[in-house]
ZAMARGU-4260 file (C-alpha; in steps of 0.2 Angstrom, whole numbers, plus 5000, padded with zeros to 4 digits):
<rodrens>
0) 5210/4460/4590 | 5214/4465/4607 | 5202/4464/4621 | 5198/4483/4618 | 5190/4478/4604
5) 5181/4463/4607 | 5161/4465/4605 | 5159/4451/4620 | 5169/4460/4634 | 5154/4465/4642
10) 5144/4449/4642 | 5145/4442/4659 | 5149/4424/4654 | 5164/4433/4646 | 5166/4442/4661
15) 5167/4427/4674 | 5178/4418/4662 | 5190/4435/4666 | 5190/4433/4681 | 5195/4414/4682
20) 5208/4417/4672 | 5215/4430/4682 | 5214/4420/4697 | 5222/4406/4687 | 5234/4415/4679
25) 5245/4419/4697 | 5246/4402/4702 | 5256/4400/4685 | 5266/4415/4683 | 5273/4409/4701
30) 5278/4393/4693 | 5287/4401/4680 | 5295/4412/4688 | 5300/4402/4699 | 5306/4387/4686
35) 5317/4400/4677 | 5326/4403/4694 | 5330/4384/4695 | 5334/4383/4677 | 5346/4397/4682
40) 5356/4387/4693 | 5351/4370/4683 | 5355/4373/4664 | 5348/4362/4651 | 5338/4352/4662
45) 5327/4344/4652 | 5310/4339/4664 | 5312/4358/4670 | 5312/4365/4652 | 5297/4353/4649
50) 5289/4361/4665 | 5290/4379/4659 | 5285/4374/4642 | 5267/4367/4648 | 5265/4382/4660
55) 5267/4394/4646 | 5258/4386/4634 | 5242/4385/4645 | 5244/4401/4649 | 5243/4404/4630
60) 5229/4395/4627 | 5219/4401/4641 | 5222/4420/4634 | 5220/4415/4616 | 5203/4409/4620
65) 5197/4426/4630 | 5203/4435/4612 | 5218/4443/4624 | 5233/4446/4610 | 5243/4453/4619
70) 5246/4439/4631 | 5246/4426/4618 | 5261/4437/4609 | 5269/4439/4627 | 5270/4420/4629
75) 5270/4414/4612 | 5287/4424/4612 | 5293/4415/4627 | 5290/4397/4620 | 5300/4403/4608
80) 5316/4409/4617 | 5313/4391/4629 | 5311/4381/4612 | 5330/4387/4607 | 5335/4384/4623
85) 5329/4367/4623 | 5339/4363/4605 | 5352/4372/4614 | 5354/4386/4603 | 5353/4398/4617
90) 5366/4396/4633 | 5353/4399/4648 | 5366/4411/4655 | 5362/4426/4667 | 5355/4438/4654
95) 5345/4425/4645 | 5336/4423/4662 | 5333/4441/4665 | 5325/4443/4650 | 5314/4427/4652
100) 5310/4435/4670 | 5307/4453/4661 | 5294/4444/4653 | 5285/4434/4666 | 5285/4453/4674
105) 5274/4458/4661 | 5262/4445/4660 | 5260/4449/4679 | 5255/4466/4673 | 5245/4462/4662
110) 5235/4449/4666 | 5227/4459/4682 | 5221/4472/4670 | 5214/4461/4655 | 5198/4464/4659
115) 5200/4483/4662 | 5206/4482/4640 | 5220/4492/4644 | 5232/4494/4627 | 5249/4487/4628
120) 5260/4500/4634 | 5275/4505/4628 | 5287/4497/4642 | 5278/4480/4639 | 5279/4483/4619
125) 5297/4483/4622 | 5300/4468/4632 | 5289/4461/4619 | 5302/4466/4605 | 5318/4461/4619
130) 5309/4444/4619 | 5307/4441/4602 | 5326/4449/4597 | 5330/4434/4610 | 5320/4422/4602
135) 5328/4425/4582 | 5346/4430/4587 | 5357/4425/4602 | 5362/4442/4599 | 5347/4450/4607
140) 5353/4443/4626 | 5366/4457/4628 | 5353/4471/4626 | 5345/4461/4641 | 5361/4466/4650
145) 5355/4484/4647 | 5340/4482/4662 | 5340/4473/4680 | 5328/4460/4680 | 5314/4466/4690
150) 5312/4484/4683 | 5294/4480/4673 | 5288/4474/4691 | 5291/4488/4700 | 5275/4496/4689
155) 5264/4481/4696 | 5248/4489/4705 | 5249/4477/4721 | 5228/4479/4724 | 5227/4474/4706
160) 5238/4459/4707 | 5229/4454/4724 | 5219/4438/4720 | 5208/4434/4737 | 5205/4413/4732
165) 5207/4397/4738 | 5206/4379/4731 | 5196/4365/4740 | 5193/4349/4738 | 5176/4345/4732
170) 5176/4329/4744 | 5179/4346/4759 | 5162/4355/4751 | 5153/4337/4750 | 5157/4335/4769
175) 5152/4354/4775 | 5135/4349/4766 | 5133/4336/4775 | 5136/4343/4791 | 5125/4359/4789
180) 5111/4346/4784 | 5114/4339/4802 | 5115/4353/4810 | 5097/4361/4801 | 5089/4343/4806
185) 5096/4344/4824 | 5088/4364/4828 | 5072/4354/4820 | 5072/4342/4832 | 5076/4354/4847
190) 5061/4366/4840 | 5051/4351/4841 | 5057/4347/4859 | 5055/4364/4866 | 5036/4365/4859
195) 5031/4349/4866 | 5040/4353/4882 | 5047/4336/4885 | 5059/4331/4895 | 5076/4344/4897
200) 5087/4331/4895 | 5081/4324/4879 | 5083/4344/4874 | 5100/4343/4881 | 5104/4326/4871
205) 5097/4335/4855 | 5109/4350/4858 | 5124/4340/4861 | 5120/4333/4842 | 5120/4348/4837
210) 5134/4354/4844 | 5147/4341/4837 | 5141/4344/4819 | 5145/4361/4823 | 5161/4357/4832
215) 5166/4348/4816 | 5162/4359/4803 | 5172/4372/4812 | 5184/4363/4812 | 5183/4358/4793
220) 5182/4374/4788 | 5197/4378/4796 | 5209/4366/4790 | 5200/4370/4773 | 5211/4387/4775
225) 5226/4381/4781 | 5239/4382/4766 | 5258/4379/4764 | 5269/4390/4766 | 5281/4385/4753
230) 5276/4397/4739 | 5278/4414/4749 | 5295/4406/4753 | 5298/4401/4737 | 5295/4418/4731
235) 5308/4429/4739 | 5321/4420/4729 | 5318/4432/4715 | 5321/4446/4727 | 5336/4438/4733
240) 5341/4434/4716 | 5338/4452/4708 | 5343/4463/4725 | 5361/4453/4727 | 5363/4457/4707
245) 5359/4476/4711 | 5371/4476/4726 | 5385/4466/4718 | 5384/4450/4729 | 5381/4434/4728
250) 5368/4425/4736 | 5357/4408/4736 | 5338/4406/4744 | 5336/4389/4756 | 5319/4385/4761
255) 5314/4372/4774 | 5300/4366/4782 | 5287/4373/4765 | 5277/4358/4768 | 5270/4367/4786
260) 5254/4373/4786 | 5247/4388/4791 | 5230/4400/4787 | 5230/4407/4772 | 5225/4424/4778
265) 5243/4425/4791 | 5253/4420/4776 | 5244/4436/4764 | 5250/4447/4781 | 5268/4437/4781
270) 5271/4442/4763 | 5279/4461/4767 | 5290/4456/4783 | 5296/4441/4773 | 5300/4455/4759
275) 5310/4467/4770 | 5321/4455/4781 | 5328/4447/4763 | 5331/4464/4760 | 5339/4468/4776
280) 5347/4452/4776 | 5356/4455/4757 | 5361/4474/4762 | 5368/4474/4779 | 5372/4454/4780
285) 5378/4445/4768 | 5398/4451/4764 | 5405/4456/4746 | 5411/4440/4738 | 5430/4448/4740
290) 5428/4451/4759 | 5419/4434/4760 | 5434/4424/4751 | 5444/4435/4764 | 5436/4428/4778
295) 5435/4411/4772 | 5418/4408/4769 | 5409/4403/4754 | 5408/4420/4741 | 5390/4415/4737
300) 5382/4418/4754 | 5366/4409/4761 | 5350/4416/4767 | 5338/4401/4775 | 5319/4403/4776
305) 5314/4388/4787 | 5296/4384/4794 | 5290/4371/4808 | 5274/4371/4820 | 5278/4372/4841
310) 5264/4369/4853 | 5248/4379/4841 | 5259/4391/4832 | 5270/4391/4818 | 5288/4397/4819
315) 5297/4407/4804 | 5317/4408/4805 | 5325/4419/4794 | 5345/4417/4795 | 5359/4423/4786
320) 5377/4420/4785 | 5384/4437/4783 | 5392/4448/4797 | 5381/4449/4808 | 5374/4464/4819
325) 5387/4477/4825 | 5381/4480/4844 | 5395/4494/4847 | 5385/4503/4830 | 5370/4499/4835
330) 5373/4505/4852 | 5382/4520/4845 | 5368/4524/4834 | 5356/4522/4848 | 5364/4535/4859
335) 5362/4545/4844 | 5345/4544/4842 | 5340/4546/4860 | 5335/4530/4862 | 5349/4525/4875
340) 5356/4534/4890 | 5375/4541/4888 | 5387/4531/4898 | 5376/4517/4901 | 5379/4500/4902
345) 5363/4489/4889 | 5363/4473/4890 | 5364/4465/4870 | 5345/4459/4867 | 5341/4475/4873
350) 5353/4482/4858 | 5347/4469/4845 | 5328/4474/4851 | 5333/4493/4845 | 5334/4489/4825
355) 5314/4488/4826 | 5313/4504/4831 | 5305/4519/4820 | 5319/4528/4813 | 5332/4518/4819
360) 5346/4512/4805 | 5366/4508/4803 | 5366/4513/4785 | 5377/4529/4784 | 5368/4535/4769
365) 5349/4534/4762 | 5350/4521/4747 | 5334/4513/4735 | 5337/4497/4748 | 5341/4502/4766
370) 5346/4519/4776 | 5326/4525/4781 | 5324/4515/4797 | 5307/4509/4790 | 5311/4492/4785
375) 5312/4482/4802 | 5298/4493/4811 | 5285/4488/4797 | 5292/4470/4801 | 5289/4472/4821
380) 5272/4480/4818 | 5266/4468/4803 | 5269/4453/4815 | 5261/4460/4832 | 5248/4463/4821
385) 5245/4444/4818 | 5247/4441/4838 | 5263/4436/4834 | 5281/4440/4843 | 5296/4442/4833
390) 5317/4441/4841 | 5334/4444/4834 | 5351/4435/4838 | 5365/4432/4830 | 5384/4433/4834
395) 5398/4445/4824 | 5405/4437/4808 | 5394/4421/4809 | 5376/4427/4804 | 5360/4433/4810
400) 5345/4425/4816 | 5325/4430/4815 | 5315/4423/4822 | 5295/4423/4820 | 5281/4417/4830
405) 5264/4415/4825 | 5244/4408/4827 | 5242/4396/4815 | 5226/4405/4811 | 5217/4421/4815
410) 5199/4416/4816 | 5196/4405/4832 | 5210/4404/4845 | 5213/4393/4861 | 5211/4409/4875
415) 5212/4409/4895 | 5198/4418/4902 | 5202/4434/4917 | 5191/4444/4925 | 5199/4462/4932
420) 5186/4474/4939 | 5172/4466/4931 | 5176/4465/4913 | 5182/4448/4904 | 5199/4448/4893
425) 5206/4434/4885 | 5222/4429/4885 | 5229/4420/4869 | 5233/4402/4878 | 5246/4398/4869
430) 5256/4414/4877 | 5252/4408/4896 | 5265/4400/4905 | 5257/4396/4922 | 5246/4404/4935
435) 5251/4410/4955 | 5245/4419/4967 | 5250/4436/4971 | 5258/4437/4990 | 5249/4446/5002
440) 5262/4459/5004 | 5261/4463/4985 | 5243/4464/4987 | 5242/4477/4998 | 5254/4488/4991
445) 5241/4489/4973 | 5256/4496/4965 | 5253/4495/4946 | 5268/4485/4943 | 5282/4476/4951
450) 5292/4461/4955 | 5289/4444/4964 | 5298/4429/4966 | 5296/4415/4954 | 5306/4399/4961
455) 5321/4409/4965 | 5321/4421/4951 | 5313/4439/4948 | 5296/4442/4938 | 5292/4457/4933
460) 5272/4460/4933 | 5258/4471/4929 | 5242/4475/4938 | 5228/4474/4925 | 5216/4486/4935
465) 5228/4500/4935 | 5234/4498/4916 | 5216/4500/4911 | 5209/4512/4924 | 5197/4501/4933
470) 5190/4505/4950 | 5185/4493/4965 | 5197/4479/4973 | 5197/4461/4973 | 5197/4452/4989
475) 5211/4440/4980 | 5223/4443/4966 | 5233/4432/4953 | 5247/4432/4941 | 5246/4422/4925
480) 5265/4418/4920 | 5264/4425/4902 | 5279/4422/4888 | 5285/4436/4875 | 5301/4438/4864
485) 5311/4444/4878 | 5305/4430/4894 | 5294/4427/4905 | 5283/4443/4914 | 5267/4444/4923
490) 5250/4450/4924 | 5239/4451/4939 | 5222/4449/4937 | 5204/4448/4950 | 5200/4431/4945
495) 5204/4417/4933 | 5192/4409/4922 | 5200/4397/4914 | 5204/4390/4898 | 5189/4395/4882
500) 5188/4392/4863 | 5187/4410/4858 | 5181/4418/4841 | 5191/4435/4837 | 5178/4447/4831
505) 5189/4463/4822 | 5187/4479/4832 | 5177/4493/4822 | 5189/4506/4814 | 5187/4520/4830
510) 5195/4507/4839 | 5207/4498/4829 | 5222/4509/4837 | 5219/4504/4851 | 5236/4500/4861
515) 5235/4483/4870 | 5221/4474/4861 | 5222/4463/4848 | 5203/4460/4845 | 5187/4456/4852
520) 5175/4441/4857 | 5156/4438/4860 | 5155/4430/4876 | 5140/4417/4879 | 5130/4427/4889
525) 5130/4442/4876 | 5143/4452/4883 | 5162/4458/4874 | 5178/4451/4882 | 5195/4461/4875
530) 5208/4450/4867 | 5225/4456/4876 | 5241/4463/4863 | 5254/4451/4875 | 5269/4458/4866
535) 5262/4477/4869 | 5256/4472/4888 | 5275/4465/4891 | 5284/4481/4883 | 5274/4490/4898
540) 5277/4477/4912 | 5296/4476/4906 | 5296/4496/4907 | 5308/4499/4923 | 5308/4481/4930
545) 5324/4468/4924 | 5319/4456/4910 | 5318/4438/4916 | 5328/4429/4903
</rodrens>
């Protein structure tokens, strides 16, 4: 009986038991998938195969339970294949693995729509059939060769497979409890307060309570989000694995630092950039093993996904050991495009900035992998997005380097407070650098950019009143020292108001577009402050003026 059939499908016990085991069920697919990728590069290794086995098993329990048949053939199919594997009846080459992952594929297909009783199509009837040939004859592996691993995921419906959850301690719940029961005794202490109309300061005392459960539960909550980032790191190697198979290279995923911690809702966003960089990595980076040998590296080249927290905000580093970026292309290519004048001299960050350009790509022909100039843009974008900066470096024939900055979550951010015309914005704190006073002379010349001297060196800066079209004039003027990818630059601003906790409220979909803005915040008196796009705001200031390096 398939799930189509069942008589209880509709029953919403049934129903909530669905979706458990939808949410479930990703958290174990990840695991053997990626267990199949270590047994890969560790055969016979016994506490791995041990691993797999419970994973699969549960997996088939769980289904068997929820009358899902399909699923339980699906993975009852795959102990079978692991089962000859572990007597070592089966060599755990490259196409046994491919059918293995084939198969993990299709539970990852399936398992989203379970509940919508879909039939088992005919792709996924015959990687049941592939699966099973496997599992009775060692013959069935070379009709694995016939498909690349990865073809039964490419009908995956991403919204489908999106599971929003989150695990928490039950000790985290116990303690928010307890707190929101302080907080609700503390406002009913205040009430009582404010009726009798005692004394301010005992009101004042009672706030402060209040306040520090608050304080606490914030943060509680937070840290509640927070989640490692190993497992979106560890799940590009099956990209790195299939994609280096497609292009005819070798390759090997190294993940550092998976243990750093960030909000769960940066690493959803991080998933896509992670995606396209392997990818960009494999295609244009990592050499042929031939030309590799040839240049005496390692034919099996290394791309390193590393992690690690600096001053609020967490740092991602994508490197490879491939070629690295061909400025005299890139440049040539630029020139091209119009996006560099003929003749003139660029300097080479300038260059390695241009690859996140719309359109822009080395590729000489359009291929399934590379060639639109789409990849790196939607990386630049997806990061500025999460108020985050993103840089490239590298040098010829040793590798490249990206590098990622970004909050370490998107809810509440550390601001500094400026006032320009009479309108508040915030500025993420962890972006500012310093604060000085504009010169007189600068002052008077209200020009809407420029350059002043910063202990002995040029900063390039921009008058906030102009950028936005405000009227009036300030008697006084400052420049907060802001960083960005590229230096250091600077904004001028009326007043400065000074470091502030700040809640980032979405903007409303007629203003998401919005260039320069990267969000909004109630202010106490009632009032909306703009949360400045530094990245954008330095592309402007930068615009005719020397970068400060």
């Amino acid at each position: 009986m398939t799930i189509a059939d069942s008589p209880v499908r509709l029953d919403p016990e049934y129903a909530e038991l669905l979706r458990l085991f939808v949410a479930e069920s990703e958290e174990g697919l990840a695991s053997l998938e990626q267990g199949l990728l270590a047994l890969e590069a560790r055969p016979g290794d016994a506490e791995l195969l041990s691993t797999l086995f419970r994973v699969a098993h549960t997996l088939k329990g769980n289904a068997a339970s929820l009358g899902l048949t399909d699923l339980v053939a699906l993975a009852h199919a795959l102990e079978d294949v692991m089962e000859r594997v572990r007597g070592l009846e089966l060599e755990t080459n490259r196409d046994v693995i491919g059918t293995l992952l084939l198969a993990v594929d299709a539970l990852r297909e399936l398992v989203p729509h379970a509940k919508a009783g879909a039939p088992l199509s005919e792709a996924h009837a015959a990687v049941l059939e592939r699966v099973r040939a496997l599992a009775a004859d060692s013959a069935g592996s070379s009709a694995a060769a016939a498909t690349t691993p990865g073809d039964a995921a490419a009908h995956v419906d991403p919204e489908a497979a999106k599971t929003r959850s989150l695990r928490v301690a039950v000790s985290t719940l116990d303690r928010i409890l307890d707190l929101i029961g302080e907080i609700t005794v503390a406002r009913g202490r205040l009430r009582q307060v404010l009726e009798a109309g005692d004394d301010a300061l005992i009101a004042l005392e009672v706030e402060r309570e209040a306040d520090r459960s608050l304080l606490e539960l914030q943060e509680l909550i937070l840290r509640a989000r927070m989640v490692p980032v190993g497992p979106a790191f560890r799940s590009q190697a099956r990209s790195v694995r299939d994609l280096a198979a497609s292009l005819r290279k070798q390759a090997r995923l190294v993940v550092e630092g998976e243990d750093v911690e960030v909000d769960t809702s940066v690493i959803a966003h991080l998933r896509d950039p992670l995606t396209h960089m392997v990818r960009n990595a494999l295609d244009h980076g990592i050499e042929p093993p031939a030309l590799r040998k040839a240049r005496g590296k390692d034919p099996c080249g290394t791309i390193r996904l590393s992690a690690y927290r600096d001053a609020g905000n967490i740092v991602v580093e994508l490197s490879d050991d491939g070629s690295g970026l061909d400025l005299e292309r890139i440049a040539e290519r630029g020139r091209t495009l119009g996006l560099l004048p003929t003749g003139a001299q660029v300097a080479d960050a300038e260059l390695r900035r241009l690859i996140f350009e719309p359109g822009f790509s080395t590729a000489d022909r359009v291929t399934d992998v590379s060639g639109r100039g789409v990849g790196m843009d939607v990386v630049r974008r997806n990061v500025e997005a999460l108020r985050g900066s993103i840089a490239v470096s590298g040098e010829a024939g040793v590798g490249t380097r990206f590098t990622i900055r970004l909050p370490l979550t998107l809810a509440i951010i550390d601001g500094f407070g400026v006032a320009v015309g009479g309108e508040t914005y915030v500025i993420p704190l962890d972006a500012v650098v310093e604060c000085l006073e504009l010169g007189a002379r600068e002052e008077r010349a209200g020009a809407a950019s420029g350059v002043i001297q910063r202990r002995g060196q040029a900063l390039p800066y921009l008058r906030l009143r102009h950028h936005f079209g405000l009227h009036g004039a300030a008697e006084r003027e400052s420049v907060v020292v802001v960083r960005h990818e590229g230096g250091l630059a600077g904004l001028a601003v009326d007043e400065l108001l000074g470091e502030r906790q700040t809640v980032i409220k979405p903007l409303g979909s007629l203003f998401r577009e919005l260039p320069w803005i990267a969000g909004s915040a109630i202010q106490g008196d009632g009032r909306l402050a703009l949360i400045l796009d530094v990245p954008a705001l330095m592309r402007s200031a930068l615009e005719g003026a020397e970068m400060v390096r």
